[in-house]
C-alpha positions, 0 to 999 in steps of 0.5 A: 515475491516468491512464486512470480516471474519478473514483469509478470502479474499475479492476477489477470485482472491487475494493472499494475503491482507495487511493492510495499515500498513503492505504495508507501512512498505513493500513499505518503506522497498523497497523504502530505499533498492532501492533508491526510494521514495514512496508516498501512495494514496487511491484508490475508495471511501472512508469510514469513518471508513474503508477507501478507498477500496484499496491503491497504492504506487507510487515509485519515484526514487531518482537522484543522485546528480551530483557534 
């Protein structure tokens, strides 16, 4: 991401950062392992290049279908 410095965060307060790639493989991974769907969105305003400053992953839970 444009204006950070590799292995640096971007907030204090972070733990850890993900790229989009590596939160969707993540959120995927949880979705499949617990009978969810997810969708992802983007959060803030989105740059051009970058992005949007943040993304957010809505789970759904899959119903299971009555015979």
């Amino acid at each position: 991401m444009r204006g950070c410095i590799d292995g640096r965060m971007r907030h204090r307060d972070h733990r850890f950062e993900w790229t989009r790639a590596e939160f969707e493989t993540w959120a995927r991974g949880v979705a499949e392992r617990f009978g969810y769907d997810v969708c992802f969105l983007q959060v803030g305003p989105e740059d051009v290049e970058d992005g949007a400053p943040t993304q957010m992953g809505v789970f759904t839970q899959v119903s299971e279908q009555v015979h």
